[in-house]
C-alpha positions in Angstrom: 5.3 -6.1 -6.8 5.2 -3.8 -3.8 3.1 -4.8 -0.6 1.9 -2.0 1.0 0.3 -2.3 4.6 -3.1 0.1 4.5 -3.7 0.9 8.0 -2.3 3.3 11.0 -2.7 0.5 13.5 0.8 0.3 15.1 0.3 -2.9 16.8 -0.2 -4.3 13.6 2.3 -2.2 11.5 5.1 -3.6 14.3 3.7 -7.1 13.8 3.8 -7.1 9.8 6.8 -5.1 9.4 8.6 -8.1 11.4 7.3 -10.9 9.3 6.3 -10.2 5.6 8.2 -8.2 2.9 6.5 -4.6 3.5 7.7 -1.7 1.4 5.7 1.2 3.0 2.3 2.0 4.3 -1.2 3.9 3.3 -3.3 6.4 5.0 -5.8 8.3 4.7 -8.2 10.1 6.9 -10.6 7.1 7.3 -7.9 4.8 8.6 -6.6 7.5 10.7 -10.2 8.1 12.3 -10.3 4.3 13.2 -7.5 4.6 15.8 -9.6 7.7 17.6 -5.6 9.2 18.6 -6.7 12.7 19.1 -2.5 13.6 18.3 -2.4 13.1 14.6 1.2 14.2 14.5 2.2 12.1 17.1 0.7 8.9 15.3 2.6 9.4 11.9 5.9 10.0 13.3 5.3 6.5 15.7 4.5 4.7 11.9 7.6 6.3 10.5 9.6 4.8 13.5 8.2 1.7 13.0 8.8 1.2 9.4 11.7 3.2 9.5 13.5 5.4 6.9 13.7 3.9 3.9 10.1 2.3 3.4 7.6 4.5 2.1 4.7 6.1 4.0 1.9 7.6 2.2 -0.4 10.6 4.4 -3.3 12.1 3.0 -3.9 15.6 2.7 -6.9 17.2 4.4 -7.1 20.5 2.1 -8.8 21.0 -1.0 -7.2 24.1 -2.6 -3.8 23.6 -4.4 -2.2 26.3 -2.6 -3.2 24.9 0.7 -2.1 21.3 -0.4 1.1 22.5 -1.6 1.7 23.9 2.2 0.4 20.8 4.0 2.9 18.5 1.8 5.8 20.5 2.8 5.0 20.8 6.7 4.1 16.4 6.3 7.3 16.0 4.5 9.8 17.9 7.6 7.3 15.6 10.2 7.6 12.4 8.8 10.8 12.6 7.2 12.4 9.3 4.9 10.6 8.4 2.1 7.5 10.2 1.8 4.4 10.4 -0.3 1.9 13.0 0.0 -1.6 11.2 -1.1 -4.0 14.0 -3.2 -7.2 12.6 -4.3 -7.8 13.4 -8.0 -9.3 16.5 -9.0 -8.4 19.6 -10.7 -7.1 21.4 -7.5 -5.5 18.1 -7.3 -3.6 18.2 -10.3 -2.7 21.6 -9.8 -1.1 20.6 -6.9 0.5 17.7 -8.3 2.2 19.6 -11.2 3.9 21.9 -8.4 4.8 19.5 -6.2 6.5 17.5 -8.9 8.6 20.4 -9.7 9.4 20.9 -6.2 10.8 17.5 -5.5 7.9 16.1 -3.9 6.2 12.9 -3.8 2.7 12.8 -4.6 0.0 9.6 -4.6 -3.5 10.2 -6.8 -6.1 8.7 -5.0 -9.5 7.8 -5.6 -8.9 6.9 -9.0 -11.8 4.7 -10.3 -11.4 5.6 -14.3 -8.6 4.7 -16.6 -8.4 8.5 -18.1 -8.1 9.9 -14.2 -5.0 7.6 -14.0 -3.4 8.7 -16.7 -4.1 12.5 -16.8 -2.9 12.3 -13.0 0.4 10.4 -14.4 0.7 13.1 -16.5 0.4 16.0 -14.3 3.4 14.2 -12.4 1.8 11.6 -9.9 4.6 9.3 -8.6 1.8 6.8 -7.5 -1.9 6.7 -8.9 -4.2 4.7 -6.7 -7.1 2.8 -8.1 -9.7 1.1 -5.9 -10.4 -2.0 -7.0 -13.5 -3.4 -4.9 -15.2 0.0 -4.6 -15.4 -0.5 -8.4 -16.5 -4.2 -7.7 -19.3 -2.5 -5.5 -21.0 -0.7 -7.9 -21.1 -3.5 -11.3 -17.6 -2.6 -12.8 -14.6 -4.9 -12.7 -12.0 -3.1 -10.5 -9.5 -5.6 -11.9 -10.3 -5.0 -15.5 -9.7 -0.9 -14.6 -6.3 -1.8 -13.7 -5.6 -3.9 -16.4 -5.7 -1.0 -18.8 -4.6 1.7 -16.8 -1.2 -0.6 -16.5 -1.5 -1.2 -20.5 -1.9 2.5 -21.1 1.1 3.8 -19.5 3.2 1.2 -21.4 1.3 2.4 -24.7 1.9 5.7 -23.9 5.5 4.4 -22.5 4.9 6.4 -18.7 7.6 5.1 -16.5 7.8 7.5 -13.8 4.3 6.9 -12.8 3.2 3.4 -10.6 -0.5 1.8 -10.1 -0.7 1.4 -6.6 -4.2 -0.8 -6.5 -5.9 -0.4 -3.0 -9.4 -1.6 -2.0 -9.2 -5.6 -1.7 -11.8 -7.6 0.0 -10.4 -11.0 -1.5 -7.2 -12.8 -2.6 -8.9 -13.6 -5.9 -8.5 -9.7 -6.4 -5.0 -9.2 -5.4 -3.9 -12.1 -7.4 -5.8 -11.0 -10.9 -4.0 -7.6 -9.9 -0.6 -9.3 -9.5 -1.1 -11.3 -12.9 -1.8 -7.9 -15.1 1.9 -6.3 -13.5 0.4 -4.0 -11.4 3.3 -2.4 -9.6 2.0 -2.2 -5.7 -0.9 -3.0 -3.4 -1.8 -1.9 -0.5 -3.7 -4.0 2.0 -5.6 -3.9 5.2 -3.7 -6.1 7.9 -6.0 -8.7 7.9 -5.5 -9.2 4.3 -1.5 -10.8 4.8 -2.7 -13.4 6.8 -5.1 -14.5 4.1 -1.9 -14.1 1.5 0.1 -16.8 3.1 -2.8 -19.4 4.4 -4.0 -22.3 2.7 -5.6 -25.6 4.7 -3.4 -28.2 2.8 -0.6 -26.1 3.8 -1.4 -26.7 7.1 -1.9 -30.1 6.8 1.7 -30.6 4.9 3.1 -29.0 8.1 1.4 -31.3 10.6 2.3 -34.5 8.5 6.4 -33.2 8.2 5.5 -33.0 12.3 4.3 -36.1 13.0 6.7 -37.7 10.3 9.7 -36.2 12.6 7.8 -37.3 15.7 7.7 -40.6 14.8 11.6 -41.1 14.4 13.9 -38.8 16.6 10.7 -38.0 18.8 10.6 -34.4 20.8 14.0 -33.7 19.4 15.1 -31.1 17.2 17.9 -30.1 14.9 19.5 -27.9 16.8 19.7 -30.2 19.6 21.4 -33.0 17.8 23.9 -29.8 16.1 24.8 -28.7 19.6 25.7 -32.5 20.6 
């Protein structure tokens, strides 16, 4: 499964892309609004040279008219460069879109998916990525999980391999991991959200007991110490 880090903080891009596994990051207009950087431009390219080439980095486009979405992907793909994704929330000007830039060697994200049949029409139309939301679902008395769950089941009934689920929306581990479990091929999570991934109190306690364990024999020294005499 891909992690995906779902914010435009660079501070905390730098920090996440030094110590976890991070394939790419997610934006959109809301998470770019949160860092109040009046130079747009100047923000994504900083992201890119954080993550660097290779990872991907999804931007949002701000128009709503295929023709105009078509222009904004191919001015964001000559800014940011490397592996790019163009993120078009799903509508028919959306599709539109997404059939053309298929053709024209473009990657394109659906977002704002919250229905199995938007998923897949949008896999259809050429969508590299669809994007469903998984605790907006929560929100409102469905089961964001259980969405994903079939959308993954229907594109391997329906035998769609050039299309990924990229779940985003988590407020809990208990999410991601009933996510993880149904093959859902990437997440994408606020920065907060890592932490949470890798923390667990007993853990904590197993570390201070190896610690104090160690501390009890050889005292203040360390293995390298010993190595070096």
């Amino acid at each position: 499964m891909l992690y995906i880090i779902d914010s435009a903080n660079l501070e905390e891009i730098r920090s996440l892309v030094e110590y976890y596994p991070i394939d790419g990051v997610t934006t959109n207009p809301t998470i770019i609004s949160k860092e109040h950087n009046p130079d747009f431009l100047a923000l994504i390219r900083a992201i890119r040279s954080i993550i660097g080439e290779e990872r991907m980095l999804h931007v949002q486009t701000t128009a709503t008219r295929a023709e105009e979405i078509i222009k904004e992907a191919y001015a964001l793909k000559e800014i940011v460069g490397g592996n790019f994704y163009l993120k078009v929330p799903i509508s028919e000007e959306g599709l539109k879109a997404t059939r053309k830039l298929k053709g024209m060697g473009i990657n394109v994200t659906v977002t704002a998916i919250f229905t199995q049949q938007q998923a897949l029409i949008a896999a259809k139309a050429g969508a590299a990525f669809v994007a469903p939301y998984v605790n907006r679902l929560d929100n409102i008395v469905s089961d964001g999980v259980h969405v994903v769950t079939e959308i993954v089941e229907l594109f391997k009934l329906h035998n769609i391999t050039s299309c990924r689920v990229l779940a985003a929306s988590f407020k809990s581990i208990e999410q991601v991991h009933k996510t993880s479990m149904i093959g859902c091929h990437a997440v994408t999570l606020n920065p907060d959200m890592f932490q949470k991934l890798v923390y667990h109190p007993l853990t904590l306690t197993a570390i201070e007991d190896f610690n104090k364990d160690w501390a009890a024999v050889y005292g203040d020294r360390k293995i390298l110490d010993m190595a070096e005499n």
